[in-house]
N, C-alpha and C positions, 0 to 999 in steps of 0.2 A: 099833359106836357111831355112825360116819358114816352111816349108814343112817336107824338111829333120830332122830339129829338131824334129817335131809332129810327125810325123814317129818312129822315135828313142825311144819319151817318151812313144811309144804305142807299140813297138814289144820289148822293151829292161827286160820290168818287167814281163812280157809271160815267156822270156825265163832266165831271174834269176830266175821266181817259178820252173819251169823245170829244172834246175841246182838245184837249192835246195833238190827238191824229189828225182831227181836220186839219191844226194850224202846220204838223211837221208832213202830212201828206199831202194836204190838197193846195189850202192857202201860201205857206213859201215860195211853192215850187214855180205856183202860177206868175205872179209877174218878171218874173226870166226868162218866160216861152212870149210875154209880150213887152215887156217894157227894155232900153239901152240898161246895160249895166251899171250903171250910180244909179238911174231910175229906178231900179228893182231893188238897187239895196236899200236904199232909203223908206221903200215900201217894206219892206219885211222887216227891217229896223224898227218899224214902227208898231208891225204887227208882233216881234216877238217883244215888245216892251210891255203892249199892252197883255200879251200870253204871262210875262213873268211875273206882273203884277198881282194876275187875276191867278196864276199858279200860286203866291205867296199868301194870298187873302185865303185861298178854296182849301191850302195846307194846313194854317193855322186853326182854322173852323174844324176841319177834321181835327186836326190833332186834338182838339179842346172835347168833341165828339167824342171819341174813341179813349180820351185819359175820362171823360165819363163814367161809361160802359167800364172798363179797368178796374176803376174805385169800387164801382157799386159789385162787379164781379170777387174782389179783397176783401169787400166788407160781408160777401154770404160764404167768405170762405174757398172758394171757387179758383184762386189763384192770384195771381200777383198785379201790384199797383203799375206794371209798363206791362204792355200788351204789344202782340204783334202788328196788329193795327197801328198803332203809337210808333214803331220803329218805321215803319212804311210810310206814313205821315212823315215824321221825320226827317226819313231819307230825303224823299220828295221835295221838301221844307231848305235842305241842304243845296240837293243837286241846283235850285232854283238860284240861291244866292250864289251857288261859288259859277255854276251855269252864265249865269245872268250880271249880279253885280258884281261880280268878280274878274273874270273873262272877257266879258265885252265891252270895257273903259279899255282893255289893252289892244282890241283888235285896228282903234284909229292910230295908235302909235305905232301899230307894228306895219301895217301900211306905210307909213310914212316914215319908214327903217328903224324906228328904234327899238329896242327890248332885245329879250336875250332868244326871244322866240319869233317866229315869221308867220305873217297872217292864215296863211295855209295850215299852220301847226296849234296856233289859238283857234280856229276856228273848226277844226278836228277837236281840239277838248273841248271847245261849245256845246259841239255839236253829241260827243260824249253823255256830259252830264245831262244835254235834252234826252237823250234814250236811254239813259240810265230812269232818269224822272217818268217819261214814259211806264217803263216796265214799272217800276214803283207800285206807280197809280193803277195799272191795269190788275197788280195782282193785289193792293187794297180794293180795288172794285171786284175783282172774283171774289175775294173774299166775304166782303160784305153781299153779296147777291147769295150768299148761302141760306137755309132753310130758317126761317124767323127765331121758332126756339131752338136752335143747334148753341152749342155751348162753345167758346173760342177751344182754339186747342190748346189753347198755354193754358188756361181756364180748367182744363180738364188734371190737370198733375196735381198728385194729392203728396203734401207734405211729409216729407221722410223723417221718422223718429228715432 
């Protein structure tokens, strides 16, 4: 069962960075070079709904993943109960909400003039915390793609006396 989990916590943020690029490189971009502009927004609206979903579920999995590894790493002594792993999840976990449910309920009102911000300006911090979430997840998947028994590096500090 240890196994299966280390496994999971090492191929699972490889392929959310992979989901991520496809949807901010390849999928956005496409239906603006073919569909009228409400047509394309309502298609990417959709698509980043389902990205932030699937970003919130793949975040919390990791994070539960990697406060695993953490505990079991505190309990041989090895170092501390929050790992770096854990912060990178986290962030992740963040950038999604304040990305996602936070940001984009104000970008219909800012269209249609109200807030203290203008849709160009909300959609600049969207688009923010999607590349901040990005980079997240890319350097929790370097991370995790490192050598099987390598020891984390917060893992490696040994207790001052």
């Amino acid at each position: 069962m240890a196994t299966l989990l280390e496994r999971a916590r090492r191929i699972l943020p490889g392929l959310w960075a992979g989901w991520l690029l496809c949807v901010g490189l390849l999928a956005t971009p496409a239906p603006f070079a073919l569909l009228a502009g409400a047509e394309a927004g309502r298609v990417v609206a959709r698509m980043l709904a389902q990205e932030a979903y699937t970003s919130l579920a793949l975040g919390i999995v990791l994070l539960v993943l990697e406060r695993l590894v953490a505990r079991r790493a505190a309990v041989a002594g090895r170092g501390s109960q929050f790992s770096l792993g854990m912060a990178l999840a986290l962030g992740a976990v963040f950038c999604t909400v304040a990305g996602y449910f936070a940001v984009q309920p104000m970008l219909a009102g800012a269209r249609a003039g109200q807030g203290a911000l203008s849709f160009g300006q909300l959609h600049a911090v969207s688009a923010a915390f999607f590349v901040a979430k990005v980079g997240l997840v890319v350097a929790l998947a370097w991370r995790a793609a490192g050598p099987a028994g390598a020891v984390p590096v917060a893992a490696t500090r040994r207790p001052s006396s």
